[in-house]
C-alpha positions in Angstrom: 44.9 -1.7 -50.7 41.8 0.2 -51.6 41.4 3.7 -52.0 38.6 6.0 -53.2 39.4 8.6 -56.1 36.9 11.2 -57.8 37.8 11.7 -61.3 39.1 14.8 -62.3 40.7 15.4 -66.0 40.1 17.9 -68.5 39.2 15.1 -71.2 37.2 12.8 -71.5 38.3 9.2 -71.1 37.6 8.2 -74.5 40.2 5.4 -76.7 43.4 7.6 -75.7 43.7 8.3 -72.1 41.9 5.2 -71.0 45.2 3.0 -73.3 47.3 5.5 -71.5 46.1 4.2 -68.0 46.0 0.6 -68.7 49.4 1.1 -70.3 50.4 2.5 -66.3 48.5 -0.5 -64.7 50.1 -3.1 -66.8 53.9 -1.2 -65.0 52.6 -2.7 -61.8 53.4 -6.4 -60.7 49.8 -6.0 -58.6 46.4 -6.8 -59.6 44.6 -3.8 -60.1 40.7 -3.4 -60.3 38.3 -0.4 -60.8 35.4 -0.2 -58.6 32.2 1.6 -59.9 29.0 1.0 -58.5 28.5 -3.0 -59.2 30.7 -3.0 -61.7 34.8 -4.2 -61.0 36.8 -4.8 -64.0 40.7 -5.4 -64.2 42.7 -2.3 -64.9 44.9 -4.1 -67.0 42.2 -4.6 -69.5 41.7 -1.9 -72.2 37.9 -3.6 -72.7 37.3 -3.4 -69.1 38.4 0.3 -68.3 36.8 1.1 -71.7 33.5 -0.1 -70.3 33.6 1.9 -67.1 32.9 5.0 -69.3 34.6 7.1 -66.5 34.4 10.6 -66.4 35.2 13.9 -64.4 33.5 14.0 -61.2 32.9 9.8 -60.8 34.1 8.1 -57.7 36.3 5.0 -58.5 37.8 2.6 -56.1 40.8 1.4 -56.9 41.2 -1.8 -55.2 45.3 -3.4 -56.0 46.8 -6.1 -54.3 50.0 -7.1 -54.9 54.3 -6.2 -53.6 53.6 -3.0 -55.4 50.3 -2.1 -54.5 50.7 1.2 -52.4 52.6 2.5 -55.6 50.2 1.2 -58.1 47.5 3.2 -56.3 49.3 6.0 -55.9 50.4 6.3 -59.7 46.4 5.6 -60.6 45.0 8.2 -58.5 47.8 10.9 -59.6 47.1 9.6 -63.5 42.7 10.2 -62.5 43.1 13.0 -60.8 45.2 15.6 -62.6 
């Protein structure tokens, strides 16, 4: 499953919220992957996501594939987006 998700949080996604998404991924039984221009790292890796440097207003994919997927994306895009 792949879905397309603009950024949009208050803060920045410095040390904090970026362990606070990666501590969601790793909930998920998928594999999970951000997508930013040619970059793809796994979302299970705080040194991965930390060198996305996302911000508000980006477009990330989120590309999961696994039994749990549809949630997985679902519970990314609600963590990126409020």
């Amino acid at each position: 499953m792949r879905k397309e998700v603009t950024v949009n949080m208050s803060q920045s996604m410095e040390a904090t919220p970026i362990a606070h998404l990666v501590q969601l991924a790793n909930q998920f039984a998928s594999q999970i992957y951000f997508e930013m221009d040619t970059k793809k790292v796994n979302a299970k890796s705080i040194m991965g996501m930390m060198s996305l440097v996302l911000a508000s207003g980006m477009v990330v994919t989120i590309d999961a594939n696994g039994e749990d997927e549809i949630e997985a994306a679902a519970a990314l895009e609600k963590f990126l987006t409020e």
